[in-house]
Rosetta silent file (secondary structure, phi, psi, omega in degrees, C-alpha in Angstrom):
SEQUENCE: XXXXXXXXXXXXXXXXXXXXXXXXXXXXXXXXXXXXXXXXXXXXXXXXXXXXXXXXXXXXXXXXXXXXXXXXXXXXXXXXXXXXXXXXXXXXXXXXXXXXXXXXXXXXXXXXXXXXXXXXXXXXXXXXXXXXXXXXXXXXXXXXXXXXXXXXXXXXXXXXXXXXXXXXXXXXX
SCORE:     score description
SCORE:     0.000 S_00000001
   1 L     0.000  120.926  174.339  -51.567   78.262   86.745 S_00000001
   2 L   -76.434  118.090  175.434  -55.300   78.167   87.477 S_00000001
   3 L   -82.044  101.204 -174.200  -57.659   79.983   85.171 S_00000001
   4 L   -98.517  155.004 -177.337  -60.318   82.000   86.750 S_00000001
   5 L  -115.194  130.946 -165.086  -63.689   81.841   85.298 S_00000001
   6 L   -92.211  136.255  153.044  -66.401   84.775   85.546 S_00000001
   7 L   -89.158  123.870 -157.376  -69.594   84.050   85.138 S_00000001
   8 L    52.700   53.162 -178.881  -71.325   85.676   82.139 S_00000001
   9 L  -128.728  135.178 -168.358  -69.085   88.348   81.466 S_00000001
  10 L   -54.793  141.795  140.860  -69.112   90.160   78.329 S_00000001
  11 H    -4.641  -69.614 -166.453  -66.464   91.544   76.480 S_00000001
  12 H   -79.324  -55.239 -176.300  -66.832   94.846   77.085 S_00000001
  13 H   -57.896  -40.194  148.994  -66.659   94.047   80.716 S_00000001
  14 H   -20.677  -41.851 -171.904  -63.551   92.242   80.348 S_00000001
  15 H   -85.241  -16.889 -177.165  -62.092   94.785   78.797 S_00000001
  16 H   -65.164  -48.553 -151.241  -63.354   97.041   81.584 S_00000001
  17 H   -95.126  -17.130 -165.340  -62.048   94.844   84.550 S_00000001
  18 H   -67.194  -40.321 -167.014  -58.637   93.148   82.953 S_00000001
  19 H   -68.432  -22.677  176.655  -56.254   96.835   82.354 S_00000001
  20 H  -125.295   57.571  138.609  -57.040   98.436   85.968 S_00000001
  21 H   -81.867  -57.383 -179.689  -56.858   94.776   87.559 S_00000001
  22 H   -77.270  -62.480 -178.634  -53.343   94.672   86.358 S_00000001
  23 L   -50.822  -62.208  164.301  -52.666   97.648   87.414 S_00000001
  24 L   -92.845   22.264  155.704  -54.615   98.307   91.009 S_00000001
  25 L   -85.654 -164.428 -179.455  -55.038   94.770   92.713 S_00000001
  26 L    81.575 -168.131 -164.631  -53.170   92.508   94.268 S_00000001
  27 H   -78.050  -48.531  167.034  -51.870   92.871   97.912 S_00000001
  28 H     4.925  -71.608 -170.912  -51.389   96.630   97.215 S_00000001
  29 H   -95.738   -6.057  178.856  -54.170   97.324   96.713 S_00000001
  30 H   -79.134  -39.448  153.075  -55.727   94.936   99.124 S_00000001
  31 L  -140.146  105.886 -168.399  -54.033   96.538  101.774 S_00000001
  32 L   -57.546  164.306 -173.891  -53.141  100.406  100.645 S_00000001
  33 L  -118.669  149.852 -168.482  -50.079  101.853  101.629 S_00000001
  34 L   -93.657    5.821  178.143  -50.135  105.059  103.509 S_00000001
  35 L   -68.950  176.053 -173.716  -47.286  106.537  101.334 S_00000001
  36 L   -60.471  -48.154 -156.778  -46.767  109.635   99.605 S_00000001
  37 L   -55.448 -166.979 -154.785  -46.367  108.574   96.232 S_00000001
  38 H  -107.120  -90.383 -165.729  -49.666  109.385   93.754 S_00000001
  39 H   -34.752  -31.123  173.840  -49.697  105.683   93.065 S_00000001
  40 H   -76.059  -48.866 -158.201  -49.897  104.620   96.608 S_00000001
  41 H   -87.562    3.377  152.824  -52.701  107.243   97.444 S_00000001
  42 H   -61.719  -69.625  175.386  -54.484  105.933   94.095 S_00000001
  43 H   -72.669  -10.409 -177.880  -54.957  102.448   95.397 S_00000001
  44 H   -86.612  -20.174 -171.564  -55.903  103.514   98.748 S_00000001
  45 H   -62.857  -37.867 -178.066  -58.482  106.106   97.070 S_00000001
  46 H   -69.612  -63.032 -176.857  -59.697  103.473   95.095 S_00000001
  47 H   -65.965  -15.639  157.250  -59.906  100.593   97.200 S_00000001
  48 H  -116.548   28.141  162.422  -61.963  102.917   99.931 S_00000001
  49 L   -81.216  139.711  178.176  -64.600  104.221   97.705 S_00000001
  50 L   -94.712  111.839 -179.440  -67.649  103.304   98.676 S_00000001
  51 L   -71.299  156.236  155.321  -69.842  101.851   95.988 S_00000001
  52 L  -128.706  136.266 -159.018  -73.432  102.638   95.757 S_00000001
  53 H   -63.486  -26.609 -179.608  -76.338  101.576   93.801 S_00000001
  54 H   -63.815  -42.938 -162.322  -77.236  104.999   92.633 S_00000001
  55 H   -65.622  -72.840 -171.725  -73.171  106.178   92.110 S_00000001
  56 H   -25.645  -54.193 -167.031  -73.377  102.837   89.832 S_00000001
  57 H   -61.653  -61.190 -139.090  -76.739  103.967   87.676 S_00000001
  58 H   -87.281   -5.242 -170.714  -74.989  107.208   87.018 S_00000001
  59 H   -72.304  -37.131 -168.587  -71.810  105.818   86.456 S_00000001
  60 H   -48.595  -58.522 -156.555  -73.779  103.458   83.754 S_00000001
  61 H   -81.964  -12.246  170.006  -75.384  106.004   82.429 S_00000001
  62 H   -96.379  -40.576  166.604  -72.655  108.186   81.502 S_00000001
  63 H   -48.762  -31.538  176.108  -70.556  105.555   80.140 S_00000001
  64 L  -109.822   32.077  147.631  -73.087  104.653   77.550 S_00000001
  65 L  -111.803  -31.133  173.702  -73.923  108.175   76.618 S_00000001
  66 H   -78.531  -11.521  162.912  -69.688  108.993   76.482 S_00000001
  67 H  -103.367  -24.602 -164.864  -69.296  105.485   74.085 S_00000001
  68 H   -83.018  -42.262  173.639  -72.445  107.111   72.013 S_00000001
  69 H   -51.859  -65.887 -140.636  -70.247  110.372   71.872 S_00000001
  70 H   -87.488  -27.373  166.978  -67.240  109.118   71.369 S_00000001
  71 L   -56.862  -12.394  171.064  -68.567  106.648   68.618 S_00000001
  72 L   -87.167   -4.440 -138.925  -69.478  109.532   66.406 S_00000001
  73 L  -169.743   52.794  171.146  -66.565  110.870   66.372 S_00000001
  74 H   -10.837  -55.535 -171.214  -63.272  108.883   65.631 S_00000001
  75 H   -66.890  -75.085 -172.081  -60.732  111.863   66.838 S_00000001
  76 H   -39.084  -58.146 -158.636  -62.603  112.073   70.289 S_00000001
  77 H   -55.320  -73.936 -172.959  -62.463  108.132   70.734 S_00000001
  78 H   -35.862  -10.998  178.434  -58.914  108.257   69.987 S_00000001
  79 H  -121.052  -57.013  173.350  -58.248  111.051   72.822 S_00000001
  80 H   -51.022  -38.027 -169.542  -60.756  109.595   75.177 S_00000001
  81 H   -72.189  -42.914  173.785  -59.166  106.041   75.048 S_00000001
  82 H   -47.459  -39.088 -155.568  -55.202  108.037   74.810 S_00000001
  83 H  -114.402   27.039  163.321  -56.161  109.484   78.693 S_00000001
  84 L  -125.558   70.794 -160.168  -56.525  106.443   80.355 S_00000001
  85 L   -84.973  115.482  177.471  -52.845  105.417   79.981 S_00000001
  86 L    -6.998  -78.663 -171.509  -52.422  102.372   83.003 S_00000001
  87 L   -67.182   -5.092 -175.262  -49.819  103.816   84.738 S_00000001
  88 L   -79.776  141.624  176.601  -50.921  107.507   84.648 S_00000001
  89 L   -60.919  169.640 -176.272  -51.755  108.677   88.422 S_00000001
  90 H   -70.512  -50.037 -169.499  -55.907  109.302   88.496 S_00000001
  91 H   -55.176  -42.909  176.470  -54.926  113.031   88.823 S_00000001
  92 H   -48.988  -55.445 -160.029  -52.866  112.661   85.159 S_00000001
  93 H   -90.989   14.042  171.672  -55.950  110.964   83.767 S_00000001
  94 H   -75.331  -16.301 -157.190  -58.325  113.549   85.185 S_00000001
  95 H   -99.146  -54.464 -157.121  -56.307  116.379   83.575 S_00000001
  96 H   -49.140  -77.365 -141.902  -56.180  114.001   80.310 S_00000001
  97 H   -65.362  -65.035  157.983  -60.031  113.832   80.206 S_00000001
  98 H   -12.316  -70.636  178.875  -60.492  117.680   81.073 S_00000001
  99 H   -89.496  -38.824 -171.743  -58.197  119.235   78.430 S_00000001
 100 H   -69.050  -26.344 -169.381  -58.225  116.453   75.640 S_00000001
 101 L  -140.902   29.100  160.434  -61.846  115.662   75.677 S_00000001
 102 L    15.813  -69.457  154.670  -63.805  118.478   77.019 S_00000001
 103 L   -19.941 -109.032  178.608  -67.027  116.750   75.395 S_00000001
 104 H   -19.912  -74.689 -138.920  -66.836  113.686   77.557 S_00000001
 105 H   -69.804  -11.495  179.174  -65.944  115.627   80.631 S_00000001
 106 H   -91.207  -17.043  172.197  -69.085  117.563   80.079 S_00000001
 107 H   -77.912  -24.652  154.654  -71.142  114.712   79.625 S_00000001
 108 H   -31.751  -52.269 -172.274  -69.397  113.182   83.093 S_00000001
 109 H   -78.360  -26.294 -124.090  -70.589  116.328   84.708 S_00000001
 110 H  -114.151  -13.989 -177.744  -73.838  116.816   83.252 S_00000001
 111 L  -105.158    7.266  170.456  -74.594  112.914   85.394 S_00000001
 112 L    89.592   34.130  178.070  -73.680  114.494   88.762 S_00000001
 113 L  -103.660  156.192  162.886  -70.146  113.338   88.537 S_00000001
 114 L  -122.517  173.071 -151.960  -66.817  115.196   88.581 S_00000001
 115 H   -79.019  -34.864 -155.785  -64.627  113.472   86.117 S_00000001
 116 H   -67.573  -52.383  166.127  -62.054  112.166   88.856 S_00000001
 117 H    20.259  -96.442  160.926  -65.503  110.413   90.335 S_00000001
 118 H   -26.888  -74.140 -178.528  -65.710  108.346   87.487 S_00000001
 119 H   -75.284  -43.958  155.967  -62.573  106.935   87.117 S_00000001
 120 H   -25.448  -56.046   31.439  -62.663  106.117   90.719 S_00000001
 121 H    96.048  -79.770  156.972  -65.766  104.705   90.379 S_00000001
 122 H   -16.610  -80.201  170.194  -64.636  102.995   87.225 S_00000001
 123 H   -55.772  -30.664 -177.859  -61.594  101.090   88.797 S_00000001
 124 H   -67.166  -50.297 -153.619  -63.583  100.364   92.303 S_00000001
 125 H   -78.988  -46.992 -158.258  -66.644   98.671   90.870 S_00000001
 126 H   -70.709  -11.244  179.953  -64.461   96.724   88.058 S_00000001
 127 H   -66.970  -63.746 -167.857  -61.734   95.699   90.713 S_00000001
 128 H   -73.820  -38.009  164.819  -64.111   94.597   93.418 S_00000001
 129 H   -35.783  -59.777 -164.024  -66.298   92.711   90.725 S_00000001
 130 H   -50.081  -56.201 -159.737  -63.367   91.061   89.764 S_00000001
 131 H   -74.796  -62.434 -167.351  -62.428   89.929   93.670 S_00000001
 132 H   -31.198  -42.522 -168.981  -66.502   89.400   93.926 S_00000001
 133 H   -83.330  -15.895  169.553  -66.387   87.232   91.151 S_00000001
 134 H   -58.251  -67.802 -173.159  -63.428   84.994   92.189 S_00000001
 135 H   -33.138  -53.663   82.941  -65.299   84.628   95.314 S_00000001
 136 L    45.531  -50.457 -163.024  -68.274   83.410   93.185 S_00000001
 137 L   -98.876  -64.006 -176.939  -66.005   80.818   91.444 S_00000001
 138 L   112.577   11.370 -160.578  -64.642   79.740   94.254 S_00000001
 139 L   -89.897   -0.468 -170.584  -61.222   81.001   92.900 S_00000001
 140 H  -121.966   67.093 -171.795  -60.614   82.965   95.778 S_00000001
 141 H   -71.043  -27.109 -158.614  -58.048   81.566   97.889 S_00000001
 142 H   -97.925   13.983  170.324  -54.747   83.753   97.005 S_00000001
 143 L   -89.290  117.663 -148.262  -57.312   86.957   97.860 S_00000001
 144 L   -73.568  129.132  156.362  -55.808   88.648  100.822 S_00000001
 145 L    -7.359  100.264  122.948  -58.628   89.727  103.458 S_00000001
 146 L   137.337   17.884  168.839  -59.873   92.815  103.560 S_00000001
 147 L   -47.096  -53.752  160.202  -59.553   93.268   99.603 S_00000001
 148 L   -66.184  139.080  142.783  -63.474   94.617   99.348 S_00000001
 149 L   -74.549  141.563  155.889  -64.568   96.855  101.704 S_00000001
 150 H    -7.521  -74.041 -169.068  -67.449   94.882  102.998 S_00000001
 151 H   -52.940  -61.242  179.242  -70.350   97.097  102.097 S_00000001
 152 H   -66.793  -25.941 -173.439  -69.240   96.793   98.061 S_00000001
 153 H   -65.478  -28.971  167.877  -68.637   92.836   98.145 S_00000001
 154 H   -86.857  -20.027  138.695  -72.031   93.075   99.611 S_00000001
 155 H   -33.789  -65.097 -169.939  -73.617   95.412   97.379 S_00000001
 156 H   -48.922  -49.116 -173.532  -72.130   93.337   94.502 S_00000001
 157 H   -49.723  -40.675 -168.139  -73.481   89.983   95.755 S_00000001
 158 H   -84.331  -26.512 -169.696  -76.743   91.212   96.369 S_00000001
 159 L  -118.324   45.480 -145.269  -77.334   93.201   92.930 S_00000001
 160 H   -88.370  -16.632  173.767  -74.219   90.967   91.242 S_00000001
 161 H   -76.230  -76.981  153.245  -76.757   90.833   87.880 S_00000001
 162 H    -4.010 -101.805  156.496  -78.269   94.171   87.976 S_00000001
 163 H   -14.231  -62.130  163.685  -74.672   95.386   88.134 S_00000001
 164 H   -47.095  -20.889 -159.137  -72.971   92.871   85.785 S_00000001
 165 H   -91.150  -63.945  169.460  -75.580   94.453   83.221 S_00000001
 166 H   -52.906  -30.559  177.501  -74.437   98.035   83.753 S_00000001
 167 L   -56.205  -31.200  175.356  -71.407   97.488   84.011 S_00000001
 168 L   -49.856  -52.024 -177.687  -71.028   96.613   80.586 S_00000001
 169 L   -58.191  -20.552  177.752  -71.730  100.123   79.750 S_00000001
 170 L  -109.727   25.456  136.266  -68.331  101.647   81.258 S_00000001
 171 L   -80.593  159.277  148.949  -66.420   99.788   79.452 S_00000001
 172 L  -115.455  156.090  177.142  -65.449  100.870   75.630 S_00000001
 173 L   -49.620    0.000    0.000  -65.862   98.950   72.761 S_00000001
């Protein structure tokens, strides 16, 4: 089994890109399925958001003001981290975020976000980083075509530091 290796990526970002990697890659998500279920219409939602440099800043920026919140405040962390359970549809962990952790969701809003946003947002940029970074490596032979949309592997490429830097910030510690 071949081990791929990212360049310069932190912790935090790790922890950001490995749990909705396992979960939303893979051919799935590489090519979405037009089906009913909440899981199918998850990966295609994910896999066609369109990243942007701005969506990114604000994503950044809420992520590191929502780890300074939640770091104050053991009980919150402990509810924010509880409503991102893998396997929960986006819509579960939108409701999760809403009712459990109020706080967060206002600081979400307060960056010109709605909470689902976010975790869209969240899963897009660390998924296609991930396939960016194979690509990068040179790791990325088993990635089926048409993984990226275009526009983010080229976003990523072009700002792949910039980005890597922020990125950091939506993860939690």
């Amino acid at each position: 089994m071949r081990t791929l290796h990212m360049p310069r990526l932190s912790v935090a970002l790790l922890t950001l890109l490995v749990v909705p990697c396992v979960v939303f890659t893979g051919a799935a998500r590489a090519q979405p399925s037009q089906g009913a279920e909440a899981g199918d219409h998850d990966k295609t939602e994910i896999h066609n958001f369109r990243l942007s440099m701005d969506l990114i800043q604000r994503a950044a920026a809420t992520g590191s003001e929502v780890n300074r919140l939640i770091d104050g405040n053991p009980d919150l962390k402990k509810r924010w981290k509880a409503s991102f359970f893998p396997e929960s549809p986006i819509a579960q962990q939108v409701q999760n975020v809403e009712l459990k952790c109020p706080e967060a969701a206002s600081v979400v809003r307060s960056h010109g976000l709605t909470v689902r946003q976010f975790i869209v947002l969240r899963l897009a940029l660390a998924t296609d980083m991930y396939f960016v970074a194979a690509k990068k490596e040179g790791d990325d032979k088993d990635i089926p075509r048409g993984a990226v949309l275009p526009e983010n592997e080229s976003l990523i490429e072009q700002n792949w530091d910039r980005i890597h830097e922020m990125a950091a910030d939506l993860g939690e510690e």
